[in-house]
C-alpha positions as CSV (number, residue, x, y, z in Angstrom):
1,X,-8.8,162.0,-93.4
2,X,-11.1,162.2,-90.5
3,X,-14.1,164.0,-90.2
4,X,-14.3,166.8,-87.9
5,X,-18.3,166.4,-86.8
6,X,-18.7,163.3,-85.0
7,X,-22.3,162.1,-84.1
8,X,-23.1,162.7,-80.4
9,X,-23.3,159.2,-78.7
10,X,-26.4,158.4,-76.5
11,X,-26.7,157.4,-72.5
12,X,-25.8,153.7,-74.2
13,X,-22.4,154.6,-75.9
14,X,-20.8,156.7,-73.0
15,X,-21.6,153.4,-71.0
16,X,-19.8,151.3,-72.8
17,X,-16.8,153.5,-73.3
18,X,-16.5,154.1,-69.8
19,X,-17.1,150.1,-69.0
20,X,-14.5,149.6,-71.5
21,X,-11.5,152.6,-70.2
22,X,-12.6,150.4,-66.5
23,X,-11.9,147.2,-68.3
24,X,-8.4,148.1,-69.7
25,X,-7.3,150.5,-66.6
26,X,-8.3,147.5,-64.5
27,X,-6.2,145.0,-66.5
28,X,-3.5,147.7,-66.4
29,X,-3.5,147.8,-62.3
30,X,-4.4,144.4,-61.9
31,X,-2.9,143.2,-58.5
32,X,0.2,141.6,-59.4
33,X,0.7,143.6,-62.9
34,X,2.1,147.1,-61.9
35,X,2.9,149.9,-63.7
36,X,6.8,149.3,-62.6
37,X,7.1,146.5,-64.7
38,X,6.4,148.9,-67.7
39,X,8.4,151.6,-66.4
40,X,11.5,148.9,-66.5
41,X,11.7,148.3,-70.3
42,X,14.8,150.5,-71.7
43,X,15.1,153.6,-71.5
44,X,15.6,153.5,-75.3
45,X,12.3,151.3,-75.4
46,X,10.4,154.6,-73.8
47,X,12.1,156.8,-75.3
48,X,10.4,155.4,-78.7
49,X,6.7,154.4,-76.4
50,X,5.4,158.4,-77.4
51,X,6.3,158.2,-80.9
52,X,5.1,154.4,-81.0
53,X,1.5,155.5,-80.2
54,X,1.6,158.1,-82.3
55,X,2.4,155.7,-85.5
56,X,-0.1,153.0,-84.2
57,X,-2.9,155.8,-83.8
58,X,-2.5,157.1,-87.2
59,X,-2.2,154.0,-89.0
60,X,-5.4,152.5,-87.6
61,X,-7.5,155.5,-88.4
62,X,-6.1,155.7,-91.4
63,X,-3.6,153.5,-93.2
64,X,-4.5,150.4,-96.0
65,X,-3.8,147.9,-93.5
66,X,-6.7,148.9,-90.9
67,X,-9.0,149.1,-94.2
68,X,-10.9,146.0,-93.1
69,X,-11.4,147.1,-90.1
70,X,-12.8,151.0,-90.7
71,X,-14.9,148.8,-93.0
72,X,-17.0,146.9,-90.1
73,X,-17.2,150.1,-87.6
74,X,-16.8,153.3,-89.7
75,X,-18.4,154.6,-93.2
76,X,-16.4,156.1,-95.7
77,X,-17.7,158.9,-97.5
78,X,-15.6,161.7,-99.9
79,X,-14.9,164.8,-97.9
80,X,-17.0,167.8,-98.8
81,X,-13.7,169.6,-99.2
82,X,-13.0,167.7,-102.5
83,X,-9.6,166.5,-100.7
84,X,-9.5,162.7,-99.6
85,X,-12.3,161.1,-97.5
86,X,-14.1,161.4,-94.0
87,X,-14.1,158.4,-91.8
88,X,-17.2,158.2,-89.8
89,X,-18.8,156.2,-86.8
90,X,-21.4,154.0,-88.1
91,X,-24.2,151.8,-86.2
92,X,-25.3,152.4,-82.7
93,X,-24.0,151.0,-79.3
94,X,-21.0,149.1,-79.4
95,X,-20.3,149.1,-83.2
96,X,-20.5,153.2,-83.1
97,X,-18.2,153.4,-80.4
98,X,-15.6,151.4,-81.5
99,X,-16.1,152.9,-85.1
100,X,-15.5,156.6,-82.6
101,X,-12.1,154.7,-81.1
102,X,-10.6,154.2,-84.6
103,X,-11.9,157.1,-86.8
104,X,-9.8,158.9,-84.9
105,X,-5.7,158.9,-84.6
106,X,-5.9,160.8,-81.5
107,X,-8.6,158.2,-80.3
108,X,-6.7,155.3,-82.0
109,X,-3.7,156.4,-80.0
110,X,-4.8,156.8,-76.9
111,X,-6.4,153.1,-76.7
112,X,-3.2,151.9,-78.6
113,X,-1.1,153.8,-75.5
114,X,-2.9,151.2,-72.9
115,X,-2.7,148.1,-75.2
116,X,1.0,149.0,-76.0
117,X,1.6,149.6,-71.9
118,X,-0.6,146.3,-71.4
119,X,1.5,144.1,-73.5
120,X,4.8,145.5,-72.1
121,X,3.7,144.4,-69.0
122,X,2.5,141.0,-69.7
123,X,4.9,140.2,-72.6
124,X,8.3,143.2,-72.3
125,X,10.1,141.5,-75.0
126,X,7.4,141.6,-77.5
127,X,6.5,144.9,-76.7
128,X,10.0,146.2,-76.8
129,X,10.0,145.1,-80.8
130,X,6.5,146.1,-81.8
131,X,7.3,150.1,-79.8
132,X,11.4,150.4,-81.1
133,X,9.9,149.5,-85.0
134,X,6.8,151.5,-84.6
135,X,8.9,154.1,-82.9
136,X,11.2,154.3,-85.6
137,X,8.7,155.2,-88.4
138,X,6.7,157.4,-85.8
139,X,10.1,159.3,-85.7
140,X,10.8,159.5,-90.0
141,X,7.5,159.9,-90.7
142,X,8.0,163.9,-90.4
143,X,11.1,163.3,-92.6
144,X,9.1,161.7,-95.4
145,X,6.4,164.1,-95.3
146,X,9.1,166.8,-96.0
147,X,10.3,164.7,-98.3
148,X,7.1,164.2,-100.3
149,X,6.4,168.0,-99.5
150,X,9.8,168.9,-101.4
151,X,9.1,166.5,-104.0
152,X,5.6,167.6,-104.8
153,X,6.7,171.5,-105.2
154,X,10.1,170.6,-107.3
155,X,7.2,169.1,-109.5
156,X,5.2,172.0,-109.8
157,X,7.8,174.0,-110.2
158,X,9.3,171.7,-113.4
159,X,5.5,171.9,-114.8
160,X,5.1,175.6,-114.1
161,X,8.7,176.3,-116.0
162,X,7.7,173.8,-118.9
163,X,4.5,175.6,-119.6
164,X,6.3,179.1,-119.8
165,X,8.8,177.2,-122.0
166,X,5.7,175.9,-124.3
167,X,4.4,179.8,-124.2
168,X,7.6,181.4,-124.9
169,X,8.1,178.8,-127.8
170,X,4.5,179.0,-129.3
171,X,3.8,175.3,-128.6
């Protein structure tokens, strides 16, 4: 779980996020690389690109996989709540801002939108896989969170009936 206060970057870090949204809008619109060409995947393909993002976001600020990664930009601490932990920015200049990008799944996605929209330009095929399988779990994931969320209360019920069992008993 991310944490809601972020450190507020300096003169230094909104330079280099704005060099680097220049860097990737630039590679985007490059002459000879045009939006058309992402626009002409599948309609299916698209269809999948929002929940595709979505996914991709999400599990770089906070899946097992991108663990490594949070470890070199981001500091994990426990959550004051008492409930999971707060992913952080860590470091200054580039290492804070890039710890900022993937803290984030809102962040995370949005960067992940133009690397997604970059390499379904340079590479369609590719990109078609990586957005239709990341599309497709972006899609169940709600489903699976009801399931766990069906799951977890059939539980507590069975544990709330077993201990009125164990009263009524004298156990």
């Amino acid at each position: 779980m991310t944490s809601m206060s972020r450190s507020v970057p300096g003169k230094r870090e909104y330079a280099i996020l704005i060099g680097l949204a220049a860097v990737f809008l630039s590679l985007t619109y490059y002459e000879g690389i045009h939006i058309q060409k992402f626009l002409a995947l599948p309609w299916y393909v698209l269809l999948f690109y929002p929940f595709a993002v979505s996914r991709l976001g999400k599990a770089i600020s906070s899946d097992v996989i991108f663990i490594w990664l949070q470890k070199i930009f981001c500091k994990v601490t426990p959550s004051g709540t008492g409930a999971g932990d707060e992913i952080d920015p860590t470091g200054s200049g580039f290492q804070w801002v890039f710890g900022n990008l993937i803290a984030c799944p809102i962040c995370a996605g949005t960067w992940s939108a133009e690397g997604l929209m970059l390499l379904a330009i340079l590479s369609p095929g590719w990109a078609s896989a990586i957005i239709l399988v990341l599309g497709a779990i972006g899609i169940a994931e709600p489903l699976i969170r009801l399931n766990e969320l069906i799951f977890w209360r059939g539980r507590c019920a069975r544990e709330e009936v077993g201990k009125c069992e164990r009263e009524r008993n004298g156990r």
